[in-house]
N, C-alpha and C positions, 0 to 999 in steps of 0.2 A: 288484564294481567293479574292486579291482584286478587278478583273473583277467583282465578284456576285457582290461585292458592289457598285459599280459605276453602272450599270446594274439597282439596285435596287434605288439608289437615281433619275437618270433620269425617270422612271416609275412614283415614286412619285413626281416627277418637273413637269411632263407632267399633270399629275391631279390636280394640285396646279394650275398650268399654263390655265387649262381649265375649273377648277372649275368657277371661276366669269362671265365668259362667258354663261356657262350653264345656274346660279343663274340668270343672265340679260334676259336671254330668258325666263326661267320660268316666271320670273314676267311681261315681257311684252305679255306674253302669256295670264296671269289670268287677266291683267289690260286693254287689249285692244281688243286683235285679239278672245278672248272666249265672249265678251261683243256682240262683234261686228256680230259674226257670231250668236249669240240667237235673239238679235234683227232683222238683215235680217230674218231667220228662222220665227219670229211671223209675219213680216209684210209678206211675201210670204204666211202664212199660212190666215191670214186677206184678200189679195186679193184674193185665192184661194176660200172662204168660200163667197164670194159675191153672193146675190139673189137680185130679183126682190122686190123692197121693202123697201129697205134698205136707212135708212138717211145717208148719206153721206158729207164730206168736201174733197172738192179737195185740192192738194197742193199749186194749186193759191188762195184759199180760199173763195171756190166758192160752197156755198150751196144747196142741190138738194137732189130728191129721184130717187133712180133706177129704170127705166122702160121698159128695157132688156139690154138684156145679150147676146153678140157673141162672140164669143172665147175671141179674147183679148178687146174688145173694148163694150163701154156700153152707153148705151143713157139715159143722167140724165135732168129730169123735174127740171128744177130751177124756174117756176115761170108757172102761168097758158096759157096752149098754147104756153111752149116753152123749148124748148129739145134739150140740146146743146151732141156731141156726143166727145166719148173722149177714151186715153187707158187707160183699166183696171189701169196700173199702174199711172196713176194721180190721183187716188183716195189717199189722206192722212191717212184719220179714218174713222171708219164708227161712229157715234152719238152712244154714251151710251153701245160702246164695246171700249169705252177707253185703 
């Protein structure tokens, strides 16, 4: 009889014991690591969706329109008669898909 008990109070020490830990995950969970993985996700999908055409700011903050497209790599018109070439992913934003 008193084995069941001491059996049942350790069971409930161990979920006491492990509750706060969970609680800290959960919320560094909704506060960081789910922010962080949507964000990646829209930007992957924003490089993905790139065409010919497109206004663009690089991450050096360098103004220009797309004038092709190869796999990873894209050549942007910044100024007339001049076409600097770069990877897809230094693109920042595209103009007015904010």
């Amino acid at each position: 009889m008193v084995f069941l008990q001491a059996e049942t109070a350790t069971g409930a020490g161990l979920l006491g014991a492990l509750l706060p830990f969970l609680l800290m995950f959960a919320i560094l969970y909704f506060l960081l690591i789910r922010p962080q993985q949507q964000q990646q996700r829209k930007r992957r999908e924003m490089l993905d969706n790139l065409k010919k055409g497109d206004k663009v700011v690089t991450v050096g903050g360098i103004h220009g329109e797309i004038t092709a497209i190869k796999d990873d790599e894209i050549n942007l018109r910044i100024a007339d008669k001049v076409e600097i070439r770069l990877s897809r992913q230094g693109v920042g934003y595209v103009k007015g898909r904010e």
